[in-house]
C-alpha positions, -999 to 999 in steps of 0.1 A, spaced: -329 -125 805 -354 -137 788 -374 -100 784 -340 -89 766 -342 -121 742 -381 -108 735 -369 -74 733 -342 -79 708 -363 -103 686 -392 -76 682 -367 -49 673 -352 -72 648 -380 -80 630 -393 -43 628 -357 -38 612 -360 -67 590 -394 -56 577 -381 -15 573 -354 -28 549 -377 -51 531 -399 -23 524 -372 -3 514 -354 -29 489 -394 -34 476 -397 3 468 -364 10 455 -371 -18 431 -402 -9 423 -385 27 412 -360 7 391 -388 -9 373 -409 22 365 -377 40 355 -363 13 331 -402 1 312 -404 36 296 -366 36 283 -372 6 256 -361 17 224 -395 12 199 -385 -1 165 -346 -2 150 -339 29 166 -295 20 172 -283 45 146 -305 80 153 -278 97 168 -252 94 144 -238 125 128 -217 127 100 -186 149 97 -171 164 67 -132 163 63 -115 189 40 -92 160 18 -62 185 10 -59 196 48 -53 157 58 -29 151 27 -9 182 41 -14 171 76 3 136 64 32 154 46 33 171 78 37 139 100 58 123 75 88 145 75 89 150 115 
């Protein structure tokens, strides 16, 4: 009885180490993944495009939407 009590305490712990180990790596990955990603500067509007609208096609497009 006791041996299985020993037995099953040992294999715990080996478990409990393996998943600390892995929740330490995976974090570690996290945190060399996300130090890179910092924007440097004011860099929130760089990816903004600007798109042109033909005016007469949307007044004709309101007519359009007016009358249905």
């Amino acid at each position: 009885m006791i041996g299985l009590i020993v037995f099953f305490r040992t294999k715990q712990r080996k478990q409990h180490s393996k998943f600390r180990n892995i929740i330490r790596t995976q974090l570690k990955m996290i945190s060399n993944r996300t130090q890179p990603l910092k924007p440097a500067g004011n860099a929130e509007f760089s990816n903004i495009s600007v798109e042109e609208i033909d005016e007469n096609g949307s007044e004709a497009d309101k007519k359009r939407n007016d009358s249905s």
